[in-house]
HTML snippet that shows the backbone in 3Dmol.js (N, CA, C, O; Angstrom):
<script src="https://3Dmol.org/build/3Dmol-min.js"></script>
<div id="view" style="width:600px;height:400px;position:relative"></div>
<script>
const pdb = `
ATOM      1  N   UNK A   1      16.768  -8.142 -17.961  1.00  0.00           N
ATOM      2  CA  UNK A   1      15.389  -8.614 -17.908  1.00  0.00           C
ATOM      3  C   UNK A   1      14.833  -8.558 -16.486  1.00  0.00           C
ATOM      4  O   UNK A   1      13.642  -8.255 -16.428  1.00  0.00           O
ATOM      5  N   UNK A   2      15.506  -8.808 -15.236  1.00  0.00           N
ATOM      6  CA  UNK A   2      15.370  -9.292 -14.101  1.00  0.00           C
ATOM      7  C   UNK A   2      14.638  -7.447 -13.954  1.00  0.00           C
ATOM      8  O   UNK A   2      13.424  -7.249 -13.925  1.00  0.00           O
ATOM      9  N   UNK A   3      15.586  -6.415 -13.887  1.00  0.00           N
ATOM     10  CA  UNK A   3      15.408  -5.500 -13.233  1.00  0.00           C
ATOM     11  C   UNK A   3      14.349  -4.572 -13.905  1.00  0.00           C
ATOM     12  O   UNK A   3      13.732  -3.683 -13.319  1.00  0.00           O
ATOM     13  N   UNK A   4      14.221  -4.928 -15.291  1.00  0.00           N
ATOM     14  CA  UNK A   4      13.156  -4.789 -16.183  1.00  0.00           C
ATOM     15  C   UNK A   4      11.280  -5.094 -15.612  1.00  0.00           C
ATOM     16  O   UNK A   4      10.302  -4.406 -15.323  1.00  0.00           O
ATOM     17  N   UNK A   5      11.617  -6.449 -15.698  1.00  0.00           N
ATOM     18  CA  UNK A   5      10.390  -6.780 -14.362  1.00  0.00           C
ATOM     19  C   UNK A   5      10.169  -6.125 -12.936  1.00  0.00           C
ATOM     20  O   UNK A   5       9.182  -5.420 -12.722  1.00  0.00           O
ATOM     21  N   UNK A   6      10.924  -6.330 -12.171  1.00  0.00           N
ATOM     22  CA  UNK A   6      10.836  -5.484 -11.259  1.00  0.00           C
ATOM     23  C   UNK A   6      10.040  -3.958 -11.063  1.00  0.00           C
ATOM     24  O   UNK A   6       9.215  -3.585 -10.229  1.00  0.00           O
ATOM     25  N   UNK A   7      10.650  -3.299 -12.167  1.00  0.00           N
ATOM     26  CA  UNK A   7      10.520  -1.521 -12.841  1.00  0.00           C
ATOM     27  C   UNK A   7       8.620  -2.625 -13.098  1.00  0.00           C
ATOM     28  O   UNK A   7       7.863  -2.500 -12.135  1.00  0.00           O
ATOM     29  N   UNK A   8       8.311  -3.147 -13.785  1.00  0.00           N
ATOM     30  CA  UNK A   8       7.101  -3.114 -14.225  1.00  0.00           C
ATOM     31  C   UNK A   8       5.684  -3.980 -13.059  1.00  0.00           C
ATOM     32  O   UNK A   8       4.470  -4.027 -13.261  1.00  0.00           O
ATOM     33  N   UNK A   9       6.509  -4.554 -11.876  1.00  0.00           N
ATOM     34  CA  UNK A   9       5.471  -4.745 -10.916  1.00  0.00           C
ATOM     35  C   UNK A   9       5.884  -3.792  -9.814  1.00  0.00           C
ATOM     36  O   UNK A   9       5.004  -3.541  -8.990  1.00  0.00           O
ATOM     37  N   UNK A  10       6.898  -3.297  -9.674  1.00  0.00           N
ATOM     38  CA  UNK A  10       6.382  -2.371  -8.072  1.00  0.00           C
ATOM     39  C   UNK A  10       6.861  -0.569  -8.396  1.00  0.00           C
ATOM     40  O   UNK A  10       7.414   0.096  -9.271  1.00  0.00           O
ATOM     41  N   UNK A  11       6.413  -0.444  -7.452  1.00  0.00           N
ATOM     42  CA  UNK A  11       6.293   1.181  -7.276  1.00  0.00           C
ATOM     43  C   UNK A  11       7.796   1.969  -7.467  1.00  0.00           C
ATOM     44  O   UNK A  11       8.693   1.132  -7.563  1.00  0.00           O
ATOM     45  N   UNK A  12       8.179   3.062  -7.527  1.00  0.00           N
ATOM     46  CA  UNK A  12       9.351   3.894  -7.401  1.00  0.00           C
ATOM     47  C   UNK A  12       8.914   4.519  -5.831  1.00  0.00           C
ATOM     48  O   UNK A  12       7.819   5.011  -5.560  1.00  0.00           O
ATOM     49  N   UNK A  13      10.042   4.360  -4.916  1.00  0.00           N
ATOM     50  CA  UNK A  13       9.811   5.350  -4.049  1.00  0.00           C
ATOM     51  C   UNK A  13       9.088   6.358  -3.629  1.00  0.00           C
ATOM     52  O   UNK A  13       8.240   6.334  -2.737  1.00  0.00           O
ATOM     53  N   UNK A  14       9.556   7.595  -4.526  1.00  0.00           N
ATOM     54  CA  UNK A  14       8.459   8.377  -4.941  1.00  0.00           C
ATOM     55  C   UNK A  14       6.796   8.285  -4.566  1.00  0.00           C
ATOM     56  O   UNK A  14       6.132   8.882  -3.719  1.00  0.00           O
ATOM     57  N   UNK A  15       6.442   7.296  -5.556  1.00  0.00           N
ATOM     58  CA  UNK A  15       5.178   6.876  -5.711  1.00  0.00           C
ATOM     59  C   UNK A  15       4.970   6.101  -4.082  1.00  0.00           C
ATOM     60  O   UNK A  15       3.937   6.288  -3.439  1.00  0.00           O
ATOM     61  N   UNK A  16       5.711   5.535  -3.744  1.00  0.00           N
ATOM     62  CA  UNK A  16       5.407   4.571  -2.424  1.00  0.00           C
ATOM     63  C   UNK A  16       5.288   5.543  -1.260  1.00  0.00           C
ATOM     64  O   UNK A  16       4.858   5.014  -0.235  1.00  0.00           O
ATOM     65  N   UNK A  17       5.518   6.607  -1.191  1.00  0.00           N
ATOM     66  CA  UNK A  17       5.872   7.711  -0.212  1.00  0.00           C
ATOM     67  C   UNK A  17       4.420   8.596  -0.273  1.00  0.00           C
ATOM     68  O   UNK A  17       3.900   8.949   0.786  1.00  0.00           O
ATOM     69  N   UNK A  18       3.824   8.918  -1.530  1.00  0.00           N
ATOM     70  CA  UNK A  18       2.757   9.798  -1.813  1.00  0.00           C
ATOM     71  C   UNK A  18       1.753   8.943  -1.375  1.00  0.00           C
ATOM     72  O   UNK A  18       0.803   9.528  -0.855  1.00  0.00           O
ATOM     73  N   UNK A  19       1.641   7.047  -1.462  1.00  0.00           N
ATOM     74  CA  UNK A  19       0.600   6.601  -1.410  1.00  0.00           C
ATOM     75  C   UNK A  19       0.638   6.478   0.463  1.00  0.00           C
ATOM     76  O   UNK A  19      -0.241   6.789   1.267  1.00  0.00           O
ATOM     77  N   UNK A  20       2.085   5.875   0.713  1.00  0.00           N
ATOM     78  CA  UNK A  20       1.763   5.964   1.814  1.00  0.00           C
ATOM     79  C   UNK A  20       1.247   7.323   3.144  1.00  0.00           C
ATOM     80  O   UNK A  20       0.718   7.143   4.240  1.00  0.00           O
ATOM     81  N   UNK A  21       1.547   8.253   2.663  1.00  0.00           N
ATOM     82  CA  UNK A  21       1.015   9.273   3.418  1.00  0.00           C
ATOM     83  C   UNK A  21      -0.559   9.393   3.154  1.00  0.00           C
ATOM     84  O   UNK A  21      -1.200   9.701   4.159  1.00  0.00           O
ATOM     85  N   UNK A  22      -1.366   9.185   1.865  1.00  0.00           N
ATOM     86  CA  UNK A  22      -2.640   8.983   1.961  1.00  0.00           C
ATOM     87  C   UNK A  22      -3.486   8.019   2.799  1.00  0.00           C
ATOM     88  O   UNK A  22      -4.680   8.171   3.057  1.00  0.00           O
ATOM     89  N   UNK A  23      -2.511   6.761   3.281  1.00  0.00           N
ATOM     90  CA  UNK A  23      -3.089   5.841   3.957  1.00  0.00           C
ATOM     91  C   UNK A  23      -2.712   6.427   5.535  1.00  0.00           C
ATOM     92  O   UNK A  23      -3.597   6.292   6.379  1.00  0.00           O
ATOM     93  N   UNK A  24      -1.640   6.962   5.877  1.00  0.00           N
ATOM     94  CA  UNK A  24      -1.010   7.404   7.029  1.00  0.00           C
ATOM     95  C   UNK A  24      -2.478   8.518   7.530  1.00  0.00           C
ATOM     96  O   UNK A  24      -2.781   8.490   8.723  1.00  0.00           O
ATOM     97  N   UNK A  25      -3.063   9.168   6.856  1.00  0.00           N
ATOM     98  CA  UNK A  25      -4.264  10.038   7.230  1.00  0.00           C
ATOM     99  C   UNK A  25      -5.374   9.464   7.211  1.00  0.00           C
ATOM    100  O   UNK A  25      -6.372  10.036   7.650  1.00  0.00           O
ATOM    101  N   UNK A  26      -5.417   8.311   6.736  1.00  0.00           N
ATOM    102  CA  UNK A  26      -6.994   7.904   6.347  1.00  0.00           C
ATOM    103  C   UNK A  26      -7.226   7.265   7.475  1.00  0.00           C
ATOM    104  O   UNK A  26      -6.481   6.555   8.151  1.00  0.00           O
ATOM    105  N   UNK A  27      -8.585   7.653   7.656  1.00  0.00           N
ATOM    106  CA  UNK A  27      -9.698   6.931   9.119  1.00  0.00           C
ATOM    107  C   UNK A  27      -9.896   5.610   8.591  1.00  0.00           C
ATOM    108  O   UNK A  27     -10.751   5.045   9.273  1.00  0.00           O
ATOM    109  N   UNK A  28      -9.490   4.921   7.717  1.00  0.00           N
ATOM    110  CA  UNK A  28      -9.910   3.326   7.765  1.00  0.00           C
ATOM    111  C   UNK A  28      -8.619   2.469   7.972  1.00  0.00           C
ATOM    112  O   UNK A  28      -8.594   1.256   8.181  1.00  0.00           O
ATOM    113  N   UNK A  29      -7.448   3.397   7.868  1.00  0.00           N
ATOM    114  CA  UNK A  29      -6.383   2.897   8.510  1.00  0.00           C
ATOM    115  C   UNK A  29      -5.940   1.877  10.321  1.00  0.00           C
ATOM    116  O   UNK A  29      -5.427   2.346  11.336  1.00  0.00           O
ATOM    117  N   UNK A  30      -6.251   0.930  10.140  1.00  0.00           N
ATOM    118  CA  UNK A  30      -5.174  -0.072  11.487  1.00  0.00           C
ATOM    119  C   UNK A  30      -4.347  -0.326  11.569  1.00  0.00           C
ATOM    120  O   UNK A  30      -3.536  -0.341  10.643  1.00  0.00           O
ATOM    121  N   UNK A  31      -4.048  -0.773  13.134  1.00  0.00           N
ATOM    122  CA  UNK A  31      -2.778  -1.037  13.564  1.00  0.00           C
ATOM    123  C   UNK A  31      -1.720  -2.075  13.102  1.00  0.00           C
ATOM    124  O   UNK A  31      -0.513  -2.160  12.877  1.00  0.00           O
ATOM    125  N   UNK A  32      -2.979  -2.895  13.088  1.00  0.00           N
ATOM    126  CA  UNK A  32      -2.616  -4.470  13.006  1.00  0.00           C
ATOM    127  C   UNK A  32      -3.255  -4.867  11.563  1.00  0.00           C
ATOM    128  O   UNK A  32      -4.268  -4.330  11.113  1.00  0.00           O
ATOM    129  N   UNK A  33      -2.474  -5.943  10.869  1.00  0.00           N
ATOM    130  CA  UNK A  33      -2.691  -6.319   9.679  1.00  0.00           C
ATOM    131  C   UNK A  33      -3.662  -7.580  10.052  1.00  0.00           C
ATOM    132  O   UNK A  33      -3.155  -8.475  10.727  1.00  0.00           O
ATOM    133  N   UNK A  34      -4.870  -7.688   9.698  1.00  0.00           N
ATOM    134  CA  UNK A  34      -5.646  -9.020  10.348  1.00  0.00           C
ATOM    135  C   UNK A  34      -5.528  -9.268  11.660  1.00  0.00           C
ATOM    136  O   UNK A  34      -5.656 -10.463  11.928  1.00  0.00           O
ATOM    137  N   UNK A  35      -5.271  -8.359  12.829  1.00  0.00           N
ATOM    138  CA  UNK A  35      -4.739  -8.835  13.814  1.00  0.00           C
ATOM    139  C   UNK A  35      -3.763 -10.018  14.298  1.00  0.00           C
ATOM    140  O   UNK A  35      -3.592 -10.530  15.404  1.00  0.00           O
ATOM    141  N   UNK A  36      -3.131 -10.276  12.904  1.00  0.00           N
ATOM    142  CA  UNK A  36      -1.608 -11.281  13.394  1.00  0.00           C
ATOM    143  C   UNK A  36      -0.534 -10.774  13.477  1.00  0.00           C
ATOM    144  O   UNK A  36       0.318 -11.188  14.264  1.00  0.00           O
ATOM    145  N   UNK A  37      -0.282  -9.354  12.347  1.00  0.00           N
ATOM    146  CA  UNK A  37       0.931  -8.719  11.940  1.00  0.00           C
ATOM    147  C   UNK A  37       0.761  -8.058  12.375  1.00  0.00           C
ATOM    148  O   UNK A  37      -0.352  -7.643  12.700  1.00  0.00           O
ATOM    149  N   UNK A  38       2.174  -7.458  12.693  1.00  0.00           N
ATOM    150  CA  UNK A  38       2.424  -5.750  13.271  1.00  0.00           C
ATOM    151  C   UNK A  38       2.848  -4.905  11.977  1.00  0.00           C
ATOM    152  O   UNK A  38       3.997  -4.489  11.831  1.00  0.00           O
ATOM    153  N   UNK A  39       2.009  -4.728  11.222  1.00  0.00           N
ATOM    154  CA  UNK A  39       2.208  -4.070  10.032  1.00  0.00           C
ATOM    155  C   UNK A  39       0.611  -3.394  10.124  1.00  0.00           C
ATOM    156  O   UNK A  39      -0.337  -4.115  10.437  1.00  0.00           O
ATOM    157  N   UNK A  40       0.437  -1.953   9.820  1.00  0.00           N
ATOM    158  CA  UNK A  40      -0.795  -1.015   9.360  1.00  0.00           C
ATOM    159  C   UNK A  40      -1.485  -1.448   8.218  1.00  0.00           C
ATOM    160  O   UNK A  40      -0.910  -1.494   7.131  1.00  0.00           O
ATOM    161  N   UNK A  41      -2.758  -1.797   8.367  1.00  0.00           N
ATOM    162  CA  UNK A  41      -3.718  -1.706   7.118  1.00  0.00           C
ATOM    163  C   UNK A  41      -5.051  -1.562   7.393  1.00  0.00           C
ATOM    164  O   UNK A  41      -5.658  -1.616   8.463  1.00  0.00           O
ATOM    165  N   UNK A  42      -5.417  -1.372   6.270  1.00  0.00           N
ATOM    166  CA  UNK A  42      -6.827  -1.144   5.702  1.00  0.00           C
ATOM    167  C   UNK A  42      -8.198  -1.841   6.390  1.00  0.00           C
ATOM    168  O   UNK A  42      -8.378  -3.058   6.426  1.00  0.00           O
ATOM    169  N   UNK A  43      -8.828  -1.161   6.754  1.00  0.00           N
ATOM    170  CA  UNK A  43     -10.269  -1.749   7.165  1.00  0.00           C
ATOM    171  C   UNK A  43     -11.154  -1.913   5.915  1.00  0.00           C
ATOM    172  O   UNK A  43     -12.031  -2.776   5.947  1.00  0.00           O
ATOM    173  N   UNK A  44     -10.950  -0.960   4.540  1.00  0.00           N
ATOM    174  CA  UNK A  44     -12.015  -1.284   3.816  1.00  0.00           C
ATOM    175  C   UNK A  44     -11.617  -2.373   3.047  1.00  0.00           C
ATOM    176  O   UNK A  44     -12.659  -2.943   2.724  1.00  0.00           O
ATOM    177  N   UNK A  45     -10.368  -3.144   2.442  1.00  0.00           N
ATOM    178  CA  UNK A  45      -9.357  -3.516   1.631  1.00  0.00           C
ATOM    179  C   UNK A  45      -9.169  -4.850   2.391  1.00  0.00           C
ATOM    180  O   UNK A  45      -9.500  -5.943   1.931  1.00  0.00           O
ATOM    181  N   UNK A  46      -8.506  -4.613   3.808  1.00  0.00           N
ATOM    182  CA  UNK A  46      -7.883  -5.717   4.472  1.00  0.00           C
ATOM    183  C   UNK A  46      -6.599  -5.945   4.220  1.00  0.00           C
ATOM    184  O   UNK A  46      -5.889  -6.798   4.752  1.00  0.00           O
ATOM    185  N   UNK A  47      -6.298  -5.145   3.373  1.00  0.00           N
ATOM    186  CA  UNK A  47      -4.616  -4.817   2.878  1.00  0.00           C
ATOM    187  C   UNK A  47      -3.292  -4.862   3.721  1.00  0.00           C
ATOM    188  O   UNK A  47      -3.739  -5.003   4.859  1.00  0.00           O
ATOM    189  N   UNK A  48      -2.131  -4.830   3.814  1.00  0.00           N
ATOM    190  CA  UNK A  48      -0.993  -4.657   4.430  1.00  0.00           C
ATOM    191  C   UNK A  48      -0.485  -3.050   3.424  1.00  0.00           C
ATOM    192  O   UNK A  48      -0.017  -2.971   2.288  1.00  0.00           O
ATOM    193  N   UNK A  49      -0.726  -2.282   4.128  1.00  0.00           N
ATOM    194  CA  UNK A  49      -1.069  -1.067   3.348  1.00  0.00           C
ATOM    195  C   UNK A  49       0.844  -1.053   2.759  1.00  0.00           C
ATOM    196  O   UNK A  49       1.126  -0.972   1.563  1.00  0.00           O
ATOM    197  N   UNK A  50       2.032  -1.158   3.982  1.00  0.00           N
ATOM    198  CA  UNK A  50       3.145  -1.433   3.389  1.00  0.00           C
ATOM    199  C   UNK A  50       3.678  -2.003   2.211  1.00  0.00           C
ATOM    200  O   UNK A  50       4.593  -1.488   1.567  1.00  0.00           O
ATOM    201  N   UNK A  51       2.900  -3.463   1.818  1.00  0.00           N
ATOM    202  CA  UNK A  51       2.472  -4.027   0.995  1.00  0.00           C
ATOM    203  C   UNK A  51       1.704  -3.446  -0.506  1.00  0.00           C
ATOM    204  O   UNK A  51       2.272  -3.236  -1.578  1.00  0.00           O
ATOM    205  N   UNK A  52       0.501  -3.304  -0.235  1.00  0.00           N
ATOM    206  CA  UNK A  52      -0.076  -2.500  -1.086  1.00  0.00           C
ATOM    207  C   UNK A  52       0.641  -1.594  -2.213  1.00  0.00           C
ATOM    208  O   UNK A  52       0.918  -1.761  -3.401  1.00  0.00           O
ATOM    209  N   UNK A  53       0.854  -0.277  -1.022  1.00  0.00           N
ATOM    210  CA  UNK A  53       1.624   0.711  -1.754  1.00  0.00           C
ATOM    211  C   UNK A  53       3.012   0.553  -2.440  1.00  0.00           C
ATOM    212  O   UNK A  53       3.747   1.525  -2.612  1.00  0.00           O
ATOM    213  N   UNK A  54       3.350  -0.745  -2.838  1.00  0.00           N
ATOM    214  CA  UNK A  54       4.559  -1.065  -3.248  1.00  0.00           C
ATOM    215  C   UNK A  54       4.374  -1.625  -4.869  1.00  0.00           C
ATOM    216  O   UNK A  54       5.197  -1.623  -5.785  1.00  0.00           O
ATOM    217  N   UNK A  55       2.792  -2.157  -4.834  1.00  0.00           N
ATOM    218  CA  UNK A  55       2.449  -2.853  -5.930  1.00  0.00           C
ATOM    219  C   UNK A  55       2.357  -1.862  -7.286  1.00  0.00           C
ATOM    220  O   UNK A  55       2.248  -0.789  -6.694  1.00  0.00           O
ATOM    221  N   UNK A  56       2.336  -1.610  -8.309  1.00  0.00           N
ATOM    222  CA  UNK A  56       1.806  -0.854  -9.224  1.00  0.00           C
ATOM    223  C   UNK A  56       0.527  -0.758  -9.423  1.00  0.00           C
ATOM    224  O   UNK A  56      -0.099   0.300  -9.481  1.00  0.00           O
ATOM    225  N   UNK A  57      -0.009  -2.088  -9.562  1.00  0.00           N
ATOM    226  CA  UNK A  57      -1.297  -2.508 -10.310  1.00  0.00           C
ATOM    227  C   UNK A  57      -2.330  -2.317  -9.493  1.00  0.00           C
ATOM    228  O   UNK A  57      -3.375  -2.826  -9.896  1.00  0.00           O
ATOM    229  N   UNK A  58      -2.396  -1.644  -8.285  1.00  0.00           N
ATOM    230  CA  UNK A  58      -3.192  -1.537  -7.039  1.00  0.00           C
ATOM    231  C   UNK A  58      -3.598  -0.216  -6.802  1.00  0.00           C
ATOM    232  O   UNK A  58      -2.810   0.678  -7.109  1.00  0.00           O
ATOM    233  N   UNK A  59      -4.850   0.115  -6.238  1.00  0.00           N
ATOM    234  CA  UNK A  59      -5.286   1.205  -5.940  1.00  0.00           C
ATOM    235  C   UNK A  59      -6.466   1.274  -4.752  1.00  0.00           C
ATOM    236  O   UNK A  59      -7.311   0.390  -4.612  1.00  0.00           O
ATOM    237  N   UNK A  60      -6.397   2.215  -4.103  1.00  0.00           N
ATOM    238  CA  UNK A  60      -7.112   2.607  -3.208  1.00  0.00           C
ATOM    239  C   UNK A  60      -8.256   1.806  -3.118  1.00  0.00           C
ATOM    240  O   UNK A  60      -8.329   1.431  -4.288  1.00  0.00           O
ATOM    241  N   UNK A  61      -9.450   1.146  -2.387  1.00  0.00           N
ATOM    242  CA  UNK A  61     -10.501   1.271  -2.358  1.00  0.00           C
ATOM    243  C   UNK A  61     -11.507   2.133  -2.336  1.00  0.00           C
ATOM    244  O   UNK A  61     -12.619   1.903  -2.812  1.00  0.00           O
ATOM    245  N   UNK A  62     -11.120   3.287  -1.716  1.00  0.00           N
ATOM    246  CA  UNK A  62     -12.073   4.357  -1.815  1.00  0.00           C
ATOM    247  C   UNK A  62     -11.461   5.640  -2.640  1.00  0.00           C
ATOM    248  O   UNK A  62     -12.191   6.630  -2.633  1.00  0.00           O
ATOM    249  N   UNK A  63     -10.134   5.763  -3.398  1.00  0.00           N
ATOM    250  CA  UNK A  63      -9.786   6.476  -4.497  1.00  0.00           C
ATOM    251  C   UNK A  63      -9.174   7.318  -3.627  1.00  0.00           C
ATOM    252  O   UNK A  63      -9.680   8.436  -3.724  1.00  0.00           O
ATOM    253  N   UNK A  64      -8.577   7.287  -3.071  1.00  0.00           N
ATOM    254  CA  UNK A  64      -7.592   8.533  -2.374  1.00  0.00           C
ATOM    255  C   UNK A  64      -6.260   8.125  -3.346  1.00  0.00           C
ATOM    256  O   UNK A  64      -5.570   9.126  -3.534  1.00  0.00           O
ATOM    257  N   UNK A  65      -5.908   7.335  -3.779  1.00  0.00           N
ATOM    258  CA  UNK A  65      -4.452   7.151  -4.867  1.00  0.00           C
ATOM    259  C   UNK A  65      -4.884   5.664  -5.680  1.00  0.00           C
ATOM    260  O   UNK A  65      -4.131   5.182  -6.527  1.00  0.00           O
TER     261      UNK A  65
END
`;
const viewer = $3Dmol.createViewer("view");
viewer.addModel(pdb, "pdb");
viewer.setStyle({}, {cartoon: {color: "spectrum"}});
viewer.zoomTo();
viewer.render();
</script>
């Protein structure tokens, strides 16, 4: 059951790799997560794009994945 769930909220590799290279190019991409974290995200979103791209149920703001 445990690993069942898992498989049905986050991403496969794969998938985490394709999304993250769409964010790795995108001009709304930052350095800083809210400026507290040292983690990359989103200016349109406000996202922890690391984060993000891990979720299933999540998608782009502006439709790049």
């Amino acid at each position: 059951m445990g690993f069942e769930l898992f498989k049905a909220l986050f991403t496969d590799k794969k998938l985490r790799k394709t999304r993250l290279e769409f964010c790795n190019k995108c001009e709304h991409k930052r350095d800083k997560w809210l400026t507290l974290f040292n983690e990359d995200s989103c200016s349109k979103c406000s996202c922890s794009i690391q984060k993000k791209v891990t979720l299933k149920n999540t998608s782009c703001p502006i439709d790049k994945w």
